[in-house]
Biopython code that builds the backbone (N, CA, C, O; Angstrom):
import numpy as np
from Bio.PDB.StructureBuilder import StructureBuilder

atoms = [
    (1, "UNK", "N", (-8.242, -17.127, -4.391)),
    (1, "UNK", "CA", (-7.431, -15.950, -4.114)),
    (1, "UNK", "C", (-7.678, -14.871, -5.161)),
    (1, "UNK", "O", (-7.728, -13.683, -4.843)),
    (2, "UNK", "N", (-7.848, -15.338, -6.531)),
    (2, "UNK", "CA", (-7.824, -14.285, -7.660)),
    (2, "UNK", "C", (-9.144, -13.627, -7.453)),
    (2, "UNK", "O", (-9.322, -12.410, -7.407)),
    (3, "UNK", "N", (-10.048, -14.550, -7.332)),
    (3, "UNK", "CA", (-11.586, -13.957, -7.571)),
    (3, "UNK", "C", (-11.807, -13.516, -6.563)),
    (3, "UNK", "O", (-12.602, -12.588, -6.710)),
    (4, "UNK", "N", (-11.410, -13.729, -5.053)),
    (4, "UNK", "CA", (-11.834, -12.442, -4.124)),
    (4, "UNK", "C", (-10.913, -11.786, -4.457)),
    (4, "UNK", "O", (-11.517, -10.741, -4.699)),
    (5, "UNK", "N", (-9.125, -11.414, -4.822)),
    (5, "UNK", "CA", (-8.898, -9.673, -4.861)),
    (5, "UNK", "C", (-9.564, -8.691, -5.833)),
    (5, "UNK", "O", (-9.729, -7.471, -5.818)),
    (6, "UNK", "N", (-9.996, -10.009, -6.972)),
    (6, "UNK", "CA", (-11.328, -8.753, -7.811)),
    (6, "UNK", "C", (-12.403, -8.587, -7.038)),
    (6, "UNK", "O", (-12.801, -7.446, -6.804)),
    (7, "UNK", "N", (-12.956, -9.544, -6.590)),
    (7, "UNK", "CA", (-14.263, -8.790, -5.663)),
    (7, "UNK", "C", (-14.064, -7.726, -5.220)),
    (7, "UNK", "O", (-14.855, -6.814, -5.460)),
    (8, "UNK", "N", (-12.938, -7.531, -4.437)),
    (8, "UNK", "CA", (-12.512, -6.911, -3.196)),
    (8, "UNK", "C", (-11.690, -5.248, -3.739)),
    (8, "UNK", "O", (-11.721, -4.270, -2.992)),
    (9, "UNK", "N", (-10.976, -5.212, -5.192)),
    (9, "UNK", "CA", (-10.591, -4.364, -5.674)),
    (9, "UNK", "C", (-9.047, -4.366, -4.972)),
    (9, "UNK", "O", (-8.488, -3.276, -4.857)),
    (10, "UNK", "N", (-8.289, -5.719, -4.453)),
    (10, "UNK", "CA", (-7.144, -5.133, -4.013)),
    (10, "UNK", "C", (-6.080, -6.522, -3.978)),
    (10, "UNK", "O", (-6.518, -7.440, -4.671)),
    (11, "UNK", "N", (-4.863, -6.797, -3.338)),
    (11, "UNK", "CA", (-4.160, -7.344, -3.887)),
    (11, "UNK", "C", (-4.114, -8.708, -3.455)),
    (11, "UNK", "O", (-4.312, -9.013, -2.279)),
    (12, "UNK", "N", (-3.889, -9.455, -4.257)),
    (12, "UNK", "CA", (-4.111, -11.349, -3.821)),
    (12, "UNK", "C", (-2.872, -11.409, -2.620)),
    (12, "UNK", "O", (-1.667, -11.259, -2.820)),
    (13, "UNK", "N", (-3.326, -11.585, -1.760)),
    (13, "UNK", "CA", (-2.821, -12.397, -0.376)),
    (13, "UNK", "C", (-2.763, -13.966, -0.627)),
    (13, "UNK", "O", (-3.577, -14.888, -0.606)),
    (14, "UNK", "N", (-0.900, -13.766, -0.965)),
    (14, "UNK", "CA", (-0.849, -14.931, -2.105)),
    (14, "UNK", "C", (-0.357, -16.285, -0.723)),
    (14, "UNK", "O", (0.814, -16.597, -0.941)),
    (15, "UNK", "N", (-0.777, -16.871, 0.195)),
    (15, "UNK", "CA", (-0.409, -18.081, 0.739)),
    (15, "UNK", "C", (-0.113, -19.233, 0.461)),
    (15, "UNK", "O", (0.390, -19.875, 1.384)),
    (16, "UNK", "N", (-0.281, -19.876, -0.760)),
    (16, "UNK", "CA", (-0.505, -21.335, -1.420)),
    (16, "UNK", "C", (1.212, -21.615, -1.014)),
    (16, "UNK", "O", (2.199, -20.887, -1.115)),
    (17, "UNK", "N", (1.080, -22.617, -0.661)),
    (17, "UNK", "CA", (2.719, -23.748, -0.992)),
    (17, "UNK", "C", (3.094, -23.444, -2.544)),
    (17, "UNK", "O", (4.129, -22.807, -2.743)),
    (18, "UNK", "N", (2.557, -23.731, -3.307)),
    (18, "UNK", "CA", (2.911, -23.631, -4.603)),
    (18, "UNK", "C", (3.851, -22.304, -4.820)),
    (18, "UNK", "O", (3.722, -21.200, -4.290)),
    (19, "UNK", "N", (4.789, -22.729, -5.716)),
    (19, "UNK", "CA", (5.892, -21.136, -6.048)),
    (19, "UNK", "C", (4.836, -19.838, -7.182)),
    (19, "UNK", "O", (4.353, -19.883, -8.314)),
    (20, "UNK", "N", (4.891, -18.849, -6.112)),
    (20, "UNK", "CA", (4.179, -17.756, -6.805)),
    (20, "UNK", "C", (4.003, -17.669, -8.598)),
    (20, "UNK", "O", (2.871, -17.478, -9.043)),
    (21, "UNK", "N", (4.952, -17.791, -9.373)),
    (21, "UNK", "CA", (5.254, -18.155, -10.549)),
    (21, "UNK", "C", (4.379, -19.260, -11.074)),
    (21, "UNK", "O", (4.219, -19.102, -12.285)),
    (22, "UNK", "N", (3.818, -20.211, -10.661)),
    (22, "UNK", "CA", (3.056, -21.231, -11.096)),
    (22, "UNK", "C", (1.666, -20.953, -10.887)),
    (22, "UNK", "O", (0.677, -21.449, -11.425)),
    (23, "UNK", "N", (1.822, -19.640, -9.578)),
    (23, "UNK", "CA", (0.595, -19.205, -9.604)),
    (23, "UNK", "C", (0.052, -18.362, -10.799)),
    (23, "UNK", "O", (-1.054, -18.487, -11.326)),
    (24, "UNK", "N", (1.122, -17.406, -11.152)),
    (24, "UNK", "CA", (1.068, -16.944, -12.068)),
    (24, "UNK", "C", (0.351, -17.509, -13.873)),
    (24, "UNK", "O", (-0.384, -17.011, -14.726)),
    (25, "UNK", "N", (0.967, -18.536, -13.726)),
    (25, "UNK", "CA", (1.498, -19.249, -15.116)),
    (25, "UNK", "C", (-0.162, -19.951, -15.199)),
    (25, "UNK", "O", (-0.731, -20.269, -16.243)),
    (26, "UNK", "N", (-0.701, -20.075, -13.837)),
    (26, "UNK", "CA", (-1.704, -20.681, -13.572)),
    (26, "UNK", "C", (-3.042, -19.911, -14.202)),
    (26, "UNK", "O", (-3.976, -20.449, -14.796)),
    (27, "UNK", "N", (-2.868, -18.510, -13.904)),
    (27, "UNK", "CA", (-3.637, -17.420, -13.750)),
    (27, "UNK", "C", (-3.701, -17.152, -15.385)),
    (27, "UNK", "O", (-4.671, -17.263, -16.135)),
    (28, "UNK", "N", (-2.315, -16.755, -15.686)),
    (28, "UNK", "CA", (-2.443, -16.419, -17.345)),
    (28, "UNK", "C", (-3.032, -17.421, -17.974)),
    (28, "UNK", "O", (-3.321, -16.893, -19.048)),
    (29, "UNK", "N", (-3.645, -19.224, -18.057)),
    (29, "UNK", "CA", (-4.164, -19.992, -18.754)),
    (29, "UNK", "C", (-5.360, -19.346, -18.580)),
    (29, "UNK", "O", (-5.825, -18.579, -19.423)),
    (30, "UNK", "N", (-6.127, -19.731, -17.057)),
    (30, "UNK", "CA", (-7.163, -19.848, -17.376)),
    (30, "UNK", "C", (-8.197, -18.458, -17.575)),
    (30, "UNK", "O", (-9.342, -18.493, -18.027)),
    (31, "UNK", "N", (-7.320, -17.026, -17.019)),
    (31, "UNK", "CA", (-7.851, -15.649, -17.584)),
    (31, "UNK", "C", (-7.629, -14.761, -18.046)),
    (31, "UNK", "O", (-6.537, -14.261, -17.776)),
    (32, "UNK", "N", (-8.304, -14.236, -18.761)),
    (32, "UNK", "CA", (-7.858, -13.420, -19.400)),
    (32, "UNK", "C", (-7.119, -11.593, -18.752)),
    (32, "UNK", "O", (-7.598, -10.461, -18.815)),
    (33, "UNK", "N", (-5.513, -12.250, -18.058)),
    (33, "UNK", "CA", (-4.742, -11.303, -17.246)),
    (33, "UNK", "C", (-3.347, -10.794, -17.970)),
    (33, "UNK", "O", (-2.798, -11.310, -18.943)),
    (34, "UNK", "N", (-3.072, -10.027, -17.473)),
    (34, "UNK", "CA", (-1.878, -8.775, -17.863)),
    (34, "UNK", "C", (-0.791, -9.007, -16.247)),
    (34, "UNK", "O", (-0.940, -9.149, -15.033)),
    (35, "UNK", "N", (0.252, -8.923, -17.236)),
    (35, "UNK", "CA", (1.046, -8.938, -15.340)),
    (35, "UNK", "C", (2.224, -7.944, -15.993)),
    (35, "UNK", "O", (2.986, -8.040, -16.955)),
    (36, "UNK", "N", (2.022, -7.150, -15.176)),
    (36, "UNK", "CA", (3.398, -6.152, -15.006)),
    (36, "UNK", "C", (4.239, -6.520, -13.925)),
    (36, "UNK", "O", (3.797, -6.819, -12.815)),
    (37, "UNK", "N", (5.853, -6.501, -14.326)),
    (37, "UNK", "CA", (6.822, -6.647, -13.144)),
    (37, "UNK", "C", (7.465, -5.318, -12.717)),
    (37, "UNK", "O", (7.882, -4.609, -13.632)),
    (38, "UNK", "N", (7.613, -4.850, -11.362)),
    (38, "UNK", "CA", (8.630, -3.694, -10.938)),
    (38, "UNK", "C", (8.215, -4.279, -9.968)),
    (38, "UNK", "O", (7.325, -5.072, -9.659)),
    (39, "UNK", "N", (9.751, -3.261, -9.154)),
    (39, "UNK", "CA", (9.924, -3.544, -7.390)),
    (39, "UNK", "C", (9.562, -2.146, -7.433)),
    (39, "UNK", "O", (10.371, -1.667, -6.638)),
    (40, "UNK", "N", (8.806, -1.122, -7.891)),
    (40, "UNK", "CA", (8.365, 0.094, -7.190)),
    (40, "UNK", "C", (7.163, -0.008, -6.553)),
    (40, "UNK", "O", (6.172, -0.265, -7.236)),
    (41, "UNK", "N", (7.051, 0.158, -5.262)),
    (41, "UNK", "CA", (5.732, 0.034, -4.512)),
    (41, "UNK", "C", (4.959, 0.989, -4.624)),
    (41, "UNK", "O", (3.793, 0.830, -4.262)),
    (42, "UNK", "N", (5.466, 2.469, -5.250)),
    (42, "UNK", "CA", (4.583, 3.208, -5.238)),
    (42, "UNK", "C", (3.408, 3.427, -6.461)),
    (42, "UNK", "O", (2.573, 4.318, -6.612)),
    (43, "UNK", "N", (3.694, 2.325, -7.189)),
    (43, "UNK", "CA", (2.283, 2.459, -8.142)),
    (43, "UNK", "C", (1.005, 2.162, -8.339)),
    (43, "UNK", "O", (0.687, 0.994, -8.567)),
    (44, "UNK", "N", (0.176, 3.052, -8.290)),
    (44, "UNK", "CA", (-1.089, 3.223, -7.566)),
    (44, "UNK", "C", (-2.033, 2.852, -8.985)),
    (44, "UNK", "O", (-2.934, 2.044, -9.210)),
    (45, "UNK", "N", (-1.299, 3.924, -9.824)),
    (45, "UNK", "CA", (-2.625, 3.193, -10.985)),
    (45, "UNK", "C", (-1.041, 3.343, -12.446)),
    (45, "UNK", "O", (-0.009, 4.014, -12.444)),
    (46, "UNK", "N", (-1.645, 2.318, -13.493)),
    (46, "UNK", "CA", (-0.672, 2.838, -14.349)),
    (46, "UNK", "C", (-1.062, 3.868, -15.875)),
    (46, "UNK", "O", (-2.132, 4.037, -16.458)),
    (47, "UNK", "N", (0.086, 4.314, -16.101)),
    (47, "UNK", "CA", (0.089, 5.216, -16.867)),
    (47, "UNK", "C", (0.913, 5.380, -18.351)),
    (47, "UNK", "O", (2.134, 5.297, -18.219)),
    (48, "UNK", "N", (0.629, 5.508, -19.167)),
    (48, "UNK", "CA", (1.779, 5.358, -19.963)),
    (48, "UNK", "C", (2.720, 6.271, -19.962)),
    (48, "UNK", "O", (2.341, 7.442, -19.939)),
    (49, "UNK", "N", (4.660, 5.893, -19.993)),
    (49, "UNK", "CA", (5.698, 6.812, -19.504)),
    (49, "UNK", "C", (6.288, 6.335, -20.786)),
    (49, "UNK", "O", (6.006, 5.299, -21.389)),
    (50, "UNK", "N", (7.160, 7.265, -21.109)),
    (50, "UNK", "CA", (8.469, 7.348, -22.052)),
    (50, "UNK", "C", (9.312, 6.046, -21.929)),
    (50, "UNK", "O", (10.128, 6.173, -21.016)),
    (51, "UNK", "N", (9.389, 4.762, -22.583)),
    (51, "UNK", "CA", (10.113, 3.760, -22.546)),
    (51, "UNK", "C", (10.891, 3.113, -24.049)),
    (51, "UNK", "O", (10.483, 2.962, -25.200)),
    (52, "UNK", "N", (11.917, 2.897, -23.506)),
    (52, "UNK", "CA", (12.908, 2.532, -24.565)),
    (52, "UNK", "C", (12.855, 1.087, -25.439)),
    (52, "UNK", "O", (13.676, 0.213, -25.157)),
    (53, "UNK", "N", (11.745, 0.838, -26.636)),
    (53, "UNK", "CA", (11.706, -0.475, -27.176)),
    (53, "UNK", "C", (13.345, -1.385, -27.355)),
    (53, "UNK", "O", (14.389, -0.734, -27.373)),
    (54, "UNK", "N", (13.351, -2.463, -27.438)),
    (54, "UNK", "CA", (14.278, -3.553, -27.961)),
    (54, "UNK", "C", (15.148, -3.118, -28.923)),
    (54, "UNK", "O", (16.329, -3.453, -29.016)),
    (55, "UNK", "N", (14.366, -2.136, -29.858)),
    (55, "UNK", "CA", (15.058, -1.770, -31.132)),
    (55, "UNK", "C", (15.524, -0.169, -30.832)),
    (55, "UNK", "O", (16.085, 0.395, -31.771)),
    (56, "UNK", "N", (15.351, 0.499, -29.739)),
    (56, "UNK", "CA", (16.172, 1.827, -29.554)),
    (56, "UNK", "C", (15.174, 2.889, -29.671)),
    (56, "UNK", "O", (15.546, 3.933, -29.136)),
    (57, "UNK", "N", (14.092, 2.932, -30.176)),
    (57, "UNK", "CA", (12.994, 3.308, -30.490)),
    (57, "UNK", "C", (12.213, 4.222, -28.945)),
    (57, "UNK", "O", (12.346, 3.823, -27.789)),
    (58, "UNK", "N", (11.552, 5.283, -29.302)),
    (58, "UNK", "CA", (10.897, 5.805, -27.921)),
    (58, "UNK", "C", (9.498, 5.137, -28.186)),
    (58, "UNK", "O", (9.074, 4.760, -29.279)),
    (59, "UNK", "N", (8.756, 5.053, -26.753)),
    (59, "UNK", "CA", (7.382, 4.908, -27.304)),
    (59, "UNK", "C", (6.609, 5.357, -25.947)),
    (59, "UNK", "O", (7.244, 5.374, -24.893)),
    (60, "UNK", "N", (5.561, 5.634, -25.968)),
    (60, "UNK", "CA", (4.797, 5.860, -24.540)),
    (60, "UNK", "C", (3.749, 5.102, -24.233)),
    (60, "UNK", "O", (2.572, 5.201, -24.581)),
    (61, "UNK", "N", (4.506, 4.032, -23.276)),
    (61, "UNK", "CA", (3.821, 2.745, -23.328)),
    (61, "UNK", "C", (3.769, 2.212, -21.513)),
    (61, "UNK", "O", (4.477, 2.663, -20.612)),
    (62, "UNK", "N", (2.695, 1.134, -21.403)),
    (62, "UNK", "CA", (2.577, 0.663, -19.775)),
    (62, "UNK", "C", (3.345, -0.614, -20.887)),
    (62, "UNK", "O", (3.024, -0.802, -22.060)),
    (63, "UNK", "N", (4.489, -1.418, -20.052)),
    (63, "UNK", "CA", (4.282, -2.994, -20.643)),
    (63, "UNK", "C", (3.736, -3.819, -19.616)),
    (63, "UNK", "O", (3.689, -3.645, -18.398)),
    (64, "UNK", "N", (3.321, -4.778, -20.363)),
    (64, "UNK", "CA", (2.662, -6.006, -19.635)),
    (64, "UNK", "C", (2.478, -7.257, -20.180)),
    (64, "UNK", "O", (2.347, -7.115, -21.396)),
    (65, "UNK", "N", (2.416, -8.246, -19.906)),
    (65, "UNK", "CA", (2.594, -9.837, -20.573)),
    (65, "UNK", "C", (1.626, -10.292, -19.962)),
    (65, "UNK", "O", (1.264, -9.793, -18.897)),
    (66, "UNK", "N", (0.828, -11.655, -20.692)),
    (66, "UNK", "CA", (0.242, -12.624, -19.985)),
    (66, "UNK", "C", (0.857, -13.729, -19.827)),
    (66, "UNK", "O", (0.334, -14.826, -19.633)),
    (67, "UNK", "N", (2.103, -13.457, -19.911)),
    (67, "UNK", "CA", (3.009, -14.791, -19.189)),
    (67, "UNK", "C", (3.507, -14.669, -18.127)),
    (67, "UNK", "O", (4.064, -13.588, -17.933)),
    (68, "UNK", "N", (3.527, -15.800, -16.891)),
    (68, "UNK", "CA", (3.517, -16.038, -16.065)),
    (68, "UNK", "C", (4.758, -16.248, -15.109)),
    (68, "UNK", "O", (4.767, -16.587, -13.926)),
    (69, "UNK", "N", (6.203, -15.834, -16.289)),
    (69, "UNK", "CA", (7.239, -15.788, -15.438)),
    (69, "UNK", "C", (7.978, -14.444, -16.012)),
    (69, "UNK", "O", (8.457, -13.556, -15.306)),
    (70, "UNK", "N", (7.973, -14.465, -16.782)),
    (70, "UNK", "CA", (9.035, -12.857, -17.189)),
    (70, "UNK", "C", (8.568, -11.595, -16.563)),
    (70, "UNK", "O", (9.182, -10.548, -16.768)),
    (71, "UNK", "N", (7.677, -11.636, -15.927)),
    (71, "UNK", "CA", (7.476, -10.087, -14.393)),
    (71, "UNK", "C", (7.915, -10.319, -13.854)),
    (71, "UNK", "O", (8.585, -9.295, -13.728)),
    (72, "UNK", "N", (8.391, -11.137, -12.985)),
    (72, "UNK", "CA", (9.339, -11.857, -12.317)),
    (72, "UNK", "C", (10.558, -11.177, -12.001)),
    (72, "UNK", "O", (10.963, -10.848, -10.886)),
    (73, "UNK", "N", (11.444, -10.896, -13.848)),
    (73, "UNK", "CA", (12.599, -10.732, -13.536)),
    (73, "UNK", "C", (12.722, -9.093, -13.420)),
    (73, "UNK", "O", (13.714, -8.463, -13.053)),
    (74, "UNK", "N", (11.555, -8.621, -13.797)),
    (74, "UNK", "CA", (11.491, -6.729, -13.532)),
    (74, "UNK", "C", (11.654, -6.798, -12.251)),
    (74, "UNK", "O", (12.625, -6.193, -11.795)),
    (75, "UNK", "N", (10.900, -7.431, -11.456)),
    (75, "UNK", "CA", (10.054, -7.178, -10.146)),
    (75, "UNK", "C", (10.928, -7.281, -9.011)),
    (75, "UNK", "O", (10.778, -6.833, -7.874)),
    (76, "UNK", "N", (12.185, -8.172, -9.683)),
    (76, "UNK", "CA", (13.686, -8.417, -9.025)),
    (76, "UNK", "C", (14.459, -7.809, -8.808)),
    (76, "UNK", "O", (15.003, -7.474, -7.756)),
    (77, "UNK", "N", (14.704, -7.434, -10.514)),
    (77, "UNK", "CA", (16.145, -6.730, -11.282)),
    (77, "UNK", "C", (16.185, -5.159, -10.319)),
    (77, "UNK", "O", (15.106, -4.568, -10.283)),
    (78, "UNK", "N", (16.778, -4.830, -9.944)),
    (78, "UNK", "CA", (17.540, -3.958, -9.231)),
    (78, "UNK", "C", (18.350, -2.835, -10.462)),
    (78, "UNK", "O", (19.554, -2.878, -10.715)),
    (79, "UNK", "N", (17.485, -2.002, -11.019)),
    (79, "UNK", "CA", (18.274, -1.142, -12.182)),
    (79, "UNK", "C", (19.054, -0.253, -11.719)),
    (79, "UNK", "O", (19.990, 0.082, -12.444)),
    (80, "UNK", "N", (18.912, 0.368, -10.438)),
    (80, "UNK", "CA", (20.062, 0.978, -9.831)),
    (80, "UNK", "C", (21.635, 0.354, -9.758)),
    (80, "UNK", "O", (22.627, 1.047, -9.531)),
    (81, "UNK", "N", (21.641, -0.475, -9.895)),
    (81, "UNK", "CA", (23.101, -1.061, -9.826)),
    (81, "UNK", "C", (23.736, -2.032, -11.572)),
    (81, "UNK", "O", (24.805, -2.592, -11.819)),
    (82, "UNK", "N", (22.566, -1.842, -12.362)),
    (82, "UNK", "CA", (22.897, -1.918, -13.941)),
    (82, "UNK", "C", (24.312, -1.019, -14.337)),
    (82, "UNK", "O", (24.451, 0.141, -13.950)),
    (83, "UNK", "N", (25.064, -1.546, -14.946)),
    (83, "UNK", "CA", (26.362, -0.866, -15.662)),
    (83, "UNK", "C", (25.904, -0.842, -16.865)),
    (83, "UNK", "O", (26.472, 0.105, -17.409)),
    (84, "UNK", "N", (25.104, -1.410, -17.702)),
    (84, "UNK", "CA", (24.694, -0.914, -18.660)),
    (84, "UNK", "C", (23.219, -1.254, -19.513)),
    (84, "UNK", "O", (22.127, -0.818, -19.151)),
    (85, "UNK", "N", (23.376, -1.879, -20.377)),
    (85, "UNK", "CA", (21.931, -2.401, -20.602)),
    (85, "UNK", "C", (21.650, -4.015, -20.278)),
    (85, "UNK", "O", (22.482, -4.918, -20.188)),
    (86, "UNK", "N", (20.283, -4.072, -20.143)),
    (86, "UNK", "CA", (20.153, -5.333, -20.340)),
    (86, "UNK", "C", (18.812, -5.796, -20.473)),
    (86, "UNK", "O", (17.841, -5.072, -20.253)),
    (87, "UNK", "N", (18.717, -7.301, -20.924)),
    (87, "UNK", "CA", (18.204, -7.841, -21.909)),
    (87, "UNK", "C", (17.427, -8.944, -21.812)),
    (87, "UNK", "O", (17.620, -9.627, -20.806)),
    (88, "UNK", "N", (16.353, -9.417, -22.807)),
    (88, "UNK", "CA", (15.065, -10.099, -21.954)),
    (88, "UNK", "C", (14.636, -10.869, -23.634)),
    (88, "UNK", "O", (14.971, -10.382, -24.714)),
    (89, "UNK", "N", (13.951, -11.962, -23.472)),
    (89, "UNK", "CA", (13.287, -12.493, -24.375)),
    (89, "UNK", "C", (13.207, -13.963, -24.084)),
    (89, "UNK", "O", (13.865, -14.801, -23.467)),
    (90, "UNK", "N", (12.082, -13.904, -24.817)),
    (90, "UNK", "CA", (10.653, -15.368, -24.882)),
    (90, "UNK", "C", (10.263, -15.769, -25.677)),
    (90, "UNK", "O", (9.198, -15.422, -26.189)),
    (91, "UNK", "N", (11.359, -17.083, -26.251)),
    (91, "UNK", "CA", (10.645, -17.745, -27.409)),
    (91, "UNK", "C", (9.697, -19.020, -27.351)),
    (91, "UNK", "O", (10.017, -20.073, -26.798)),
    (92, "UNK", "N", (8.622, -18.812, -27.923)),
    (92, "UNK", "CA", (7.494, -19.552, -27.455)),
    (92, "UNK", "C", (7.498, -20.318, -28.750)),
    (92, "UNK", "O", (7.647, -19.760, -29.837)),
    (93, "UNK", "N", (7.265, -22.101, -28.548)),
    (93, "UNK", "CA", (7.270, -22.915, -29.134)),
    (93, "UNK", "C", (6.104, -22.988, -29.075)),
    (93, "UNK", "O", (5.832, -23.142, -27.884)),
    (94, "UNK", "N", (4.928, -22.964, -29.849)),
    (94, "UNK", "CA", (3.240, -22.965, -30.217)),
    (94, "UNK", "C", (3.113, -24.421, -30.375)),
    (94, "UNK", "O", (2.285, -24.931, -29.620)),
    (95, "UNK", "N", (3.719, -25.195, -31.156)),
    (95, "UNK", "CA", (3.392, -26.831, -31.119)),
    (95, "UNK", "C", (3.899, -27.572, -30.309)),
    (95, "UNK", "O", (3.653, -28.748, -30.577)),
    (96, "UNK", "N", (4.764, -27.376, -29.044)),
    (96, "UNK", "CA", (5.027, -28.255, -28.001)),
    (96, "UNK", "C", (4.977, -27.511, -26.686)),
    (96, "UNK", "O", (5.390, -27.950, -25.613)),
    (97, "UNK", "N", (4.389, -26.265, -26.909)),
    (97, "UNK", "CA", (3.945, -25.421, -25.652)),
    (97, "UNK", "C", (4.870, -25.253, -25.079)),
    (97, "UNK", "O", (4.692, -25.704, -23.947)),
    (98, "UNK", "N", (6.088, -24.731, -25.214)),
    (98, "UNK", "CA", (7.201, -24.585, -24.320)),
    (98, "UNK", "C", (7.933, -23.561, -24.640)),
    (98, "UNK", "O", (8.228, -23.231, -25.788)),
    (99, "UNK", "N", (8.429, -22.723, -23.081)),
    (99, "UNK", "CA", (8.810, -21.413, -23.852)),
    (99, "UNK", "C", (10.591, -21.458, -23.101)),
    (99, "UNK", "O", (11.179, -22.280, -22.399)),
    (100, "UNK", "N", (10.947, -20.200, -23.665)),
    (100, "UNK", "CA", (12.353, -20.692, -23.343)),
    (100, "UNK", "C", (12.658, -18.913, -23.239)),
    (100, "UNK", "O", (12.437, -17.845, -23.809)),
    (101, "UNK", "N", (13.177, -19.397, -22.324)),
    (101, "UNK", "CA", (13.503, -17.960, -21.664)),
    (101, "UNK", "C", (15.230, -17.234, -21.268)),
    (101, "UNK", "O", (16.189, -17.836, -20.787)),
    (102, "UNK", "N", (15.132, -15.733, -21.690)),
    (102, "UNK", "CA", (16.499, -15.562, -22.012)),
    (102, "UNK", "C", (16.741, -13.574, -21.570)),
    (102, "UNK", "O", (16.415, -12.487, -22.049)),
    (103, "UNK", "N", (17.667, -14.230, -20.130)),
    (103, "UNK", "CA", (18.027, -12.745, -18.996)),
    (103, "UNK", "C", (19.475, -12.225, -19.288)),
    (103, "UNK", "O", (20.319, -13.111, -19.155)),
    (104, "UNK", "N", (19.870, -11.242, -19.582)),
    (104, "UNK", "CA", (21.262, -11.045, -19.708)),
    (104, "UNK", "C", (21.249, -9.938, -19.051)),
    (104, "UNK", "O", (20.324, -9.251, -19.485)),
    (105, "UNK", "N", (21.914, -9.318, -18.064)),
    (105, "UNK", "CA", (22.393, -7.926, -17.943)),
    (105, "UNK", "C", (23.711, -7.914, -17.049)),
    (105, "UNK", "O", (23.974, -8.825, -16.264)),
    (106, "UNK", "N", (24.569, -6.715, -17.256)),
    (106, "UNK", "CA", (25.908, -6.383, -16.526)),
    (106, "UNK", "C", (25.836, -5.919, -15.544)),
    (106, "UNK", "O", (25.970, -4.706, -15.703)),
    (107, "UNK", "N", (25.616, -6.289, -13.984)),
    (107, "UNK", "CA", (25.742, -5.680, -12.686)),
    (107, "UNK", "C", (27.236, -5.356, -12.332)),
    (107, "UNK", "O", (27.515, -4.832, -11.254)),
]
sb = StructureBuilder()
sb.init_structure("model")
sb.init_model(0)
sb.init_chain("A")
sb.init_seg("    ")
for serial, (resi, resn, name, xyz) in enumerate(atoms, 1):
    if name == "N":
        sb.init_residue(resn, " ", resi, " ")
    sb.init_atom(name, np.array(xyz, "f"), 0.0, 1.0, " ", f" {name:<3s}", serial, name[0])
structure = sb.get_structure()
């Protein structure tokens, strides 16, 4: 699936039984990939925009991870109906390979 939507220049026609996410998780081992999460369909190419770091900070940045589940929760999260902020982080255990993952926000 991965290596024809690069052939092809367009988007994996994802069918497998397996949960998309494992496809993912699958993808970030063995290449060297970037995954951005949003539910906006209209993005055609990306760009860097005005975004608000962790620490309050401006920066003009695309984000993107090579981990295989935290796009996920962009690609979900519904910011139109946010009451206020909310909150994301991934602590990765390097000697037992296990990451631990952490969603907070006020709908």
């Amino acid at each position: 699936m991965y290596d024809q939507a690069i052939r092809q220049r367009g988007l994996i026609e994802y069918d497998s039984s397996y949960p998309k996410f494992r496809f993912l998780q699958y993808l970030s081992l063995l290449q060297q990939t970037l995954f951005h999460g949003s539910n906006n369909n209209e993005i055609d190419e990306f760009e860097p925009r005005r975004q608000t770091l962790y620490n309050g900070r401006y920066v003009d940045a695309v984000f993107a991870t090579n981990d295989g589940i935290r796009p996920f929760f962009y690609a979900i999260l519904n910011k139109s109906k946010l009451m206020g902020d909310f909150r994301n982080d991934c602590l990765a255990l390097s000697k037992k390979k296990h990451r631990y993952y952490f969603f907070s926000c006020y709908l």
